[in-house]
C-alpha positions in Angstrom: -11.9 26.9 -25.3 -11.4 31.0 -25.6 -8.1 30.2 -27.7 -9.8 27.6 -30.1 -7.5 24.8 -29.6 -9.5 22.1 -30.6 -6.8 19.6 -30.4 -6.0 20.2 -26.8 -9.9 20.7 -26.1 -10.6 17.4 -27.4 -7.6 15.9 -25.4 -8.7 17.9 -21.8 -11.9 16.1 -22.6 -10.5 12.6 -23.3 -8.7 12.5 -19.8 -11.6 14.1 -18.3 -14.0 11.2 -19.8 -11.2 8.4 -19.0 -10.7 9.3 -15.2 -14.9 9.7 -15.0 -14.7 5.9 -16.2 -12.3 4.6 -13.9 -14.1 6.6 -11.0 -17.2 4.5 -12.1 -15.8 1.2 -12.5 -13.4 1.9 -9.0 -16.4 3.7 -7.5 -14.4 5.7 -5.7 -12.2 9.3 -6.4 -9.1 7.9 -7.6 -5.7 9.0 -6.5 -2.7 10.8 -8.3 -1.3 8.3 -8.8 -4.3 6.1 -10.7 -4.9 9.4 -12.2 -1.1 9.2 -14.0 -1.8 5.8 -15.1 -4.9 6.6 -16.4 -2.9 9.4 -18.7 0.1 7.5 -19.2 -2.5 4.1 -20.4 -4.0 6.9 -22.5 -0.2 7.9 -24.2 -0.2 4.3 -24.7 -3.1 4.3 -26.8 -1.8 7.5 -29.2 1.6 5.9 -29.8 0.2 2.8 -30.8 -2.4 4.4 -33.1 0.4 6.2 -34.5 2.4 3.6 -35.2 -0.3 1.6 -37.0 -1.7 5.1 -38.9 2.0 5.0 -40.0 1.6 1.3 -41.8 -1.4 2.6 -43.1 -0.2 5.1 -45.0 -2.3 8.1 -42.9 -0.4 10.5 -42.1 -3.6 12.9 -41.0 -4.3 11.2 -38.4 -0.9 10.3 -37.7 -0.6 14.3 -37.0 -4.1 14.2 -35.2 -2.6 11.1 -32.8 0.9 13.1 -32.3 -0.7 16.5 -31.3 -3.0 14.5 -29.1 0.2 12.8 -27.7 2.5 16.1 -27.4 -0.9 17.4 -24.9 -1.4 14.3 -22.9 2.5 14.4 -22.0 2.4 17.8 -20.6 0.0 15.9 -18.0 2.2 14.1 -16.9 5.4 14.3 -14.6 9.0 14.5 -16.3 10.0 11.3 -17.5 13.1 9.6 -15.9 16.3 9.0 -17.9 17.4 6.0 -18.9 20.1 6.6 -16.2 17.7 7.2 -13.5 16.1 4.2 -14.2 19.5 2.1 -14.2 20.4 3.4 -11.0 17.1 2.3 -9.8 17.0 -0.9 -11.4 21.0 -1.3 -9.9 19.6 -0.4 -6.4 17.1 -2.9 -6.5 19.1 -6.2 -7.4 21.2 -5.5 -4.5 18.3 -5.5 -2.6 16.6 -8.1 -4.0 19.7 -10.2 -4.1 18.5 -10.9 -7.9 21.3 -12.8 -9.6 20.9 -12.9 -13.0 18.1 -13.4 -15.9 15.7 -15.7 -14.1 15.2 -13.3 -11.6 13.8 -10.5 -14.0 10.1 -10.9 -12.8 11.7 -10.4 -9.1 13.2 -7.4 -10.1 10.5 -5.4 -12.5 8.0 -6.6 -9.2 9.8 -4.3 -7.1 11.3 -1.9 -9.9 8.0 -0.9 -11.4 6.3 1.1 -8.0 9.6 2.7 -8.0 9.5 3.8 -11.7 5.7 3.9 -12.3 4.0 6.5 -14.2 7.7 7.8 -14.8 8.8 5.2 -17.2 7.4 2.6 -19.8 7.8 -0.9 -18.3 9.0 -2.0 -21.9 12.1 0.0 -21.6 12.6 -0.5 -18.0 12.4 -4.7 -19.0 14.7 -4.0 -21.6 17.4 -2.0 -19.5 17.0 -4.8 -16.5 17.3 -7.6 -19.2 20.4 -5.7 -20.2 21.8 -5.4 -16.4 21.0 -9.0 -15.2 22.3 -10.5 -18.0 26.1 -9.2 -17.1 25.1 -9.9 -13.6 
């Protein structure tokens, strides 16, 4: 507030308002963890706006959505790389015993806990998609 940031104000204030909801409709404290989803839903929400901002043709609030984005990330804990998430995704076909495409929902069921609020489930799909099928 003493800097003037409004952009990250605004966003402090968006996480602050979307954990007070989920406290209300969980009513309970949540936990780090629900707290990360709640951020990471909330990254969601920016990149999609920026995508369709994009198609519209607006690019000031395609700046407004990306600077929202860039302070809602700092939130969160480091991504993992694409190799982290192939080692995991490796580790748990062996353990699973998966075999091959029809047994991505297996996988990604006991993938995601491991990955979760680390990675987007889109790109961990696509990488185990990518692994099973030359399974």
């Amino acid at each position: 507030m003493k800097t003037g940031d409004k952009i990250t104000l605004e966003s402090l204030r968006l996480v602050l308002a979307a954990i007070k909801n989920e406290e209300i409709k969980s009513r309970r404290e949540l936990t780090t963890d629900e707290i990360q989803r709640t951020i990471s839903t909330l990254c969601k929400q920016r990149s999609e706006s920026i995508e369709m901002f994009q198609k519209g043709g607006r690019s000031d609030l395609v700046e407004k959505e990306q600077a929202e984005l860039k302070v809602l990330q700092r939130l969160l804990p480091e991504p993992l790389s694409d190799d982290e998430i192939i080692s995991a995704i490796r580790i748990t076909i062996r353990e699973s015993g998966a075999q091959g495409l029809q047994d991505l929902g297996k996988v990604m069921k006991e993938v995601m806990p491991k990955v979760s609020g680390r990675s987007d489930g889109k790109r961990v799909n696509e990488l185990a998609r990518e692994i099973l099928r030359g399974a």
